[in-house]
N, CA, C and O atoms as a DFTB+ gen file, in Angstrom:
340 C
 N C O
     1  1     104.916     101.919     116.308
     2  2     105.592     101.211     117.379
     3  2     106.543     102.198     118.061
     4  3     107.341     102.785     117.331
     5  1     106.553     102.452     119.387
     6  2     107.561     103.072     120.241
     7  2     109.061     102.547     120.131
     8  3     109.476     101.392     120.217
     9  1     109.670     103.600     119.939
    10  2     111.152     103.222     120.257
    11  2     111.250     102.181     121.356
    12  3     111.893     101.187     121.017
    13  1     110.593     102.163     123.038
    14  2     111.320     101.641     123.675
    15  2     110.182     100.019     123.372
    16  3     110.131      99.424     124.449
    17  1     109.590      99.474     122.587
    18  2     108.935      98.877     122.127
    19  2     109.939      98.170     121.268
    20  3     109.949      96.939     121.302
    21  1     110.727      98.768     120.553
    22  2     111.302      97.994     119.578
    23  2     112.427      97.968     120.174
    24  3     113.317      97.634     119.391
    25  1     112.908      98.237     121.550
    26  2     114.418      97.544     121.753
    27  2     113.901      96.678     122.323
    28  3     114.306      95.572     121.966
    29  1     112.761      96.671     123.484
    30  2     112.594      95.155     124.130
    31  2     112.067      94.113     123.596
    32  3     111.575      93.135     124.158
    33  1     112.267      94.514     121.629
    34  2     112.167      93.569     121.296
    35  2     113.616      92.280     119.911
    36  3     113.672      91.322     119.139
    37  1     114.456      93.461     120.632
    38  2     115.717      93.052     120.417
    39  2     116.589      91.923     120.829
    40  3     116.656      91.829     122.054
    41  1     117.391      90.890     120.066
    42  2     117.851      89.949     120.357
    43  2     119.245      90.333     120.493
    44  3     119.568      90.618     119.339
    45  1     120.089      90.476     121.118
    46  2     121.449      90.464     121.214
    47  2     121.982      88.801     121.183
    48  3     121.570      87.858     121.858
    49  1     123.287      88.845     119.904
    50  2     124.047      87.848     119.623
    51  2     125.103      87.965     120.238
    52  3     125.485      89.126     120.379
    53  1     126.037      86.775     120.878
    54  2     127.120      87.471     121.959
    55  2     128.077      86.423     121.200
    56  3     127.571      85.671     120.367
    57  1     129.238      86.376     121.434
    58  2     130.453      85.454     120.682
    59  2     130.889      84.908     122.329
    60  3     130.757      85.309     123.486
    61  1     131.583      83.551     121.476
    62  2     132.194      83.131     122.692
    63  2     132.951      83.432     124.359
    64  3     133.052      82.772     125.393
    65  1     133.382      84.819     123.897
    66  2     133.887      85.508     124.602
    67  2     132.379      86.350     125.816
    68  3     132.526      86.918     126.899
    69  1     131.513      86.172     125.292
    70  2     130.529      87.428     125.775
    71  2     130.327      88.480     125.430
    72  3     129.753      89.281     126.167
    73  1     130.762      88.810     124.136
    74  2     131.093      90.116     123.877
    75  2     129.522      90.367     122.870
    76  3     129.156      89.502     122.074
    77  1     128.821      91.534     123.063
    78  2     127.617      91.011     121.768
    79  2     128.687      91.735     120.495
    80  3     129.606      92.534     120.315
    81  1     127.794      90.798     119.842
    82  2     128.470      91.129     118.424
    83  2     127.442      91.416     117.075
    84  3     127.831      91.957     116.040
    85  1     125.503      90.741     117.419
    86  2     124.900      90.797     116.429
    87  2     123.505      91.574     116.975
    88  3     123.420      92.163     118.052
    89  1     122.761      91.475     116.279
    90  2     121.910      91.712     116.938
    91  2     120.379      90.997     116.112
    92  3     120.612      90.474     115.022
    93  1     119.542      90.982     116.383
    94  2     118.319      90.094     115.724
    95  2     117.285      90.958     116.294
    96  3     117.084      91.175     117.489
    97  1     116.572      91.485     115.146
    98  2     115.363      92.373     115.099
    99  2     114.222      91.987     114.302
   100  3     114.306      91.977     113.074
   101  1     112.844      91.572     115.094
   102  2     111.613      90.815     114.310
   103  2     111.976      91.811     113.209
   104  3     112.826      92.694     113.320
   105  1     111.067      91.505     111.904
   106  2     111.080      91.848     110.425
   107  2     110.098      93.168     110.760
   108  3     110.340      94.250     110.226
   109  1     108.799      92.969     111.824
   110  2     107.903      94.081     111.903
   111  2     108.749      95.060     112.243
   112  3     108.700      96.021     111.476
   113  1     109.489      95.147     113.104
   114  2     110.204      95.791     113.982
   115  2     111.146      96.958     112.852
   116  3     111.200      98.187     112.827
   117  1     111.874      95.762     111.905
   118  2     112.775      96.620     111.481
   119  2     112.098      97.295     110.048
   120  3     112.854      98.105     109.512
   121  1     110.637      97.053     109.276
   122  2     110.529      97.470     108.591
   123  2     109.753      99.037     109.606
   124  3     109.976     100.083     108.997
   125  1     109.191      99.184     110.551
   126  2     108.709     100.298     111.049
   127  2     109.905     101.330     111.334
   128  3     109.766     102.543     111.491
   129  1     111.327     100.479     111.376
   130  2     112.194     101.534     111.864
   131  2     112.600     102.357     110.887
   132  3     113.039     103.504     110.966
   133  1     112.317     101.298     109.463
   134  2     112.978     101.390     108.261
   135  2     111.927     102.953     107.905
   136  3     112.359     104.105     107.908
   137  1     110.613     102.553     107.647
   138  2     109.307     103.522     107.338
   139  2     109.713     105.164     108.217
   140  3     109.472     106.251     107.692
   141  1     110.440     104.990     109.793
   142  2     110.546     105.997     110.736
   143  2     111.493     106.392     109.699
   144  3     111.005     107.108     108.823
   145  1     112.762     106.093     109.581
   146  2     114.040     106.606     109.310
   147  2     113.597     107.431     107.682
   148  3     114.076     108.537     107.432
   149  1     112.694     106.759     106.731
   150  2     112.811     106.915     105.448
   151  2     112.120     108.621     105.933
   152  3     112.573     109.690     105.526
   153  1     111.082     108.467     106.773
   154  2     110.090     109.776     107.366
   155  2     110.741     111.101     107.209
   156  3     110.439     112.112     106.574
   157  1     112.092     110.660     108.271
   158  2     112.838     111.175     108.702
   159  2     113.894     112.109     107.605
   160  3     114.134     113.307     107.454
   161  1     114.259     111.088     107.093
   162  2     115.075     111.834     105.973
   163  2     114.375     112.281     104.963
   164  3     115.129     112.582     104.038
   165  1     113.154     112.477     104.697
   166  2     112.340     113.131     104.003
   167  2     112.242     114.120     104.480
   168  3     112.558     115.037     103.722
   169  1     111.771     114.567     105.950
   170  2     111.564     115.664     106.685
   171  2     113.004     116.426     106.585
   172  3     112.704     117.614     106.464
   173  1     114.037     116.339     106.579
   174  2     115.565     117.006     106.758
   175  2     115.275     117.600     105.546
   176  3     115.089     118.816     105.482
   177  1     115.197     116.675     104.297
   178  2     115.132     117.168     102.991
   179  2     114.325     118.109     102.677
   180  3     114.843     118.974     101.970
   181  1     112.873     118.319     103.031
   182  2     112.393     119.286     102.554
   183  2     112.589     120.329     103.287
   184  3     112.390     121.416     102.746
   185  1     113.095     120.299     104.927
   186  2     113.742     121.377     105.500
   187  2     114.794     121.909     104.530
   188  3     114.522     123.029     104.098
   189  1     116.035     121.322     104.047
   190  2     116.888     121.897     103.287
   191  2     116.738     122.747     102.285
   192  3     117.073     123.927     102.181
   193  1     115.974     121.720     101.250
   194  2     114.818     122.478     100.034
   195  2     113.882     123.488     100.253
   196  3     113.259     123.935      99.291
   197  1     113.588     124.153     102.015
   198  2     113.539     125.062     101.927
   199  2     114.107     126.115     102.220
   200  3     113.630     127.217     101.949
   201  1     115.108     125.953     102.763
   202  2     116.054     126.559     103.388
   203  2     116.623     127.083     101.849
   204  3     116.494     128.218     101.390
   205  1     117.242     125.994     101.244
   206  2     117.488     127.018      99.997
   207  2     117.061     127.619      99.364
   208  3     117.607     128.520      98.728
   209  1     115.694     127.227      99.344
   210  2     114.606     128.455      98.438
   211  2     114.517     129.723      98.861
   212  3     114.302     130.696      98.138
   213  1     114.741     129.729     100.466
   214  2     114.520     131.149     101.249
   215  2     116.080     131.831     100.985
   216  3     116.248     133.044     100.867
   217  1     117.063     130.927     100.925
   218  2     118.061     131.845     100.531
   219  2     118.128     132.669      99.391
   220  3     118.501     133.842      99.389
   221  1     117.638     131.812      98.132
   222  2     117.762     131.894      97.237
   223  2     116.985     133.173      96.859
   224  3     117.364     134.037      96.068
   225  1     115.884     133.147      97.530
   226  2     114.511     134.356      97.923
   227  2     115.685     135.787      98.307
   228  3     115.987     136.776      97.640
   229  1     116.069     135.370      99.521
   230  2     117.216     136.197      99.807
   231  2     117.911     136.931      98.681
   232  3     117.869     138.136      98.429
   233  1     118.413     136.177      98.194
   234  2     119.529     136.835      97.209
   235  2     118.823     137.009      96.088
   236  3     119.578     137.579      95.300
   237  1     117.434     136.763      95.426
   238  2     116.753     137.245      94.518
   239  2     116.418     138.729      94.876
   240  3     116.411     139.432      93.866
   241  1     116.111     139.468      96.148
   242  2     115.402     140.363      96.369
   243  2     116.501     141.293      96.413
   244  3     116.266     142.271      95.702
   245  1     117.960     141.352      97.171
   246  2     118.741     141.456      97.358
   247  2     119.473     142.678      96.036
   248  3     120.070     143.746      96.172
   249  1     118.960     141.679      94.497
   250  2     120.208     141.119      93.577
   251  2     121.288     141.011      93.237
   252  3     122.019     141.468      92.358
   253  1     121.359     140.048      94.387
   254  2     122.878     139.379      94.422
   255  2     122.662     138.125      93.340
   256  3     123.692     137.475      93.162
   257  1     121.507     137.682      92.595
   258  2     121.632     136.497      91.478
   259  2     121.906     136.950      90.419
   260  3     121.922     138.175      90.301
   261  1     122.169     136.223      89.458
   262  2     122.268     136.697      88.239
   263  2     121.503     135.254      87.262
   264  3     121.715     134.042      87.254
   265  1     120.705     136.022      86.635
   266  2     119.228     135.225      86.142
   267  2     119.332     134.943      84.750
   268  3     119.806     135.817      84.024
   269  1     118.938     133.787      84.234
   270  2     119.220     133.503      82.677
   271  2     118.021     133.151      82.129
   272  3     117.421     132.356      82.852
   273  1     117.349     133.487      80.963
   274  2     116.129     133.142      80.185
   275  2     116.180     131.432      80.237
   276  3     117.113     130.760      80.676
   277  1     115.145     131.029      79.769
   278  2     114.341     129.594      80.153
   279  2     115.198     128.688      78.634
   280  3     115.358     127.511      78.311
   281  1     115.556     129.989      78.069
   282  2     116.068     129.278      76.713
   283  2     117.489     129.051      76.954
   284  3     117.995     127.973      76.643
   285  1     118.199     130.031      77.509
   286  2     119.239     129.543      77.764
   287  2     119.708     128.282      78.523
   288  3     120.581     127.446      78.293
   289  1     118.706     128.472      79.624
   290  2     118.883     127.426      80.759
   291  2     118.644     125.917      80.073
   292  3     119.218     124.917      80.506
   293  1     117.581     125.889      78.778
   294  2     117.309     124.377      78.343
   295  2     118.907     124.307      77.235
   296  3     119.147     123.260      76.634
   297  1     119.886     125.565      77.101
   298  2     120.840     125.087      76.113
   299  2     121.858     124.497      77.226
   300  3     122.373     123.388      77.079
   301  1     122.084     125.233      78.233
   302  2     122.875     125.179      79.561
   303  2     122.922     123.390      79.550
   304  3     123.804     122.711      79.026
   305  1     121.702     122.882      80.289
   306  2     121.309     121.700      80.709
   307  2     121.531     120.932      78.973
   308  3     122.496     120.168      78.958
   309  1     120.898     121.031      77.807
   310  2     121.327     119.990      76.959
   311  2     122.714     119.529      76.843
   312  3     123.070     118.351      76.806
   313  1     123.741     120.954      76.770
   314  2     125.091     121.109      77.305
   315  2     125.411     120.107      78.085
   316  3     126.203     119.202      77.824
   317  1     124.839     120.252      78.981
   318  2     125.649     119.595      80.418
   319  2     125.412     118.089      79.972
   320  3     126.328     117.335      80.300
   321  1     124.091     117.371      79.116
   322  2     123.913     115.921      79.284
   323  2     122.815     115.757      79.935
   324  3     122.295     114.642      79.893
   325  1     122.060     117.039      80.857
   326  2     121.049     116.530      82.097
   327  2     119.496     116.001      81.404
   328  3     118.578     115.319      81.860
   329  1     119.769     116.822      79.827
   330  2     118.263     116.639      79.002
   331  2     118.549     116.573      77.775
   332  3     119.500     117.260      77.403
   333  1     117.997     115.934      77.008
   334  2     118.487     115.948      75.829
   335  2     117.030     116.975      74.346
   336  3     115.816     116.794      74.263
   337  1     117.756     117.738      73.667
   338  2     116.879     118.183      72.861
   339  2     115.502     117.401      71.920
   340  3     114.785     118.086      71.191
């Protein structure tokens, strides 16, 4: 559904005054906006997730990281609570 599809199919609620105050959107309407938006912030996210990988690429090649064995990293994380042994 087009954006300008789903405003003309928008209800504006107005208060006594005239003022709008609500608004009323069919259910189709708002679950497609819902499906766009979820799209959306998926797409940012894996932009980010790669953005940090390329940094991270960056500073691997660089060596500006400083790198810890797979064993340490599972004592690190039991440590922290994130996994448990």
């Amino acid at each position: 559904m087009t954006i300008k599809k789903c405003i003309k199919s928008v209800k504006y609620v107005a208060n006594a005054n005239g003022k709008k105050t609500d608004v009323i959107i069919p259910i189709e309407v708002w679950e497609s906006l819902l499906a766009s938006w979820e799209n959306m912030v998926e797409a940012l996210e894996n932009r980010e997730d790669a953005a940090i990988f390329q940094e991270w690429l960056h500073q691997k090649k660089n060596g500006e990281l400083e790198t810890i064995s797979l064993d340490d990293l599972e004592k690190e994380l039991i440590s922290d609570g994130l996994i448990s042994s």
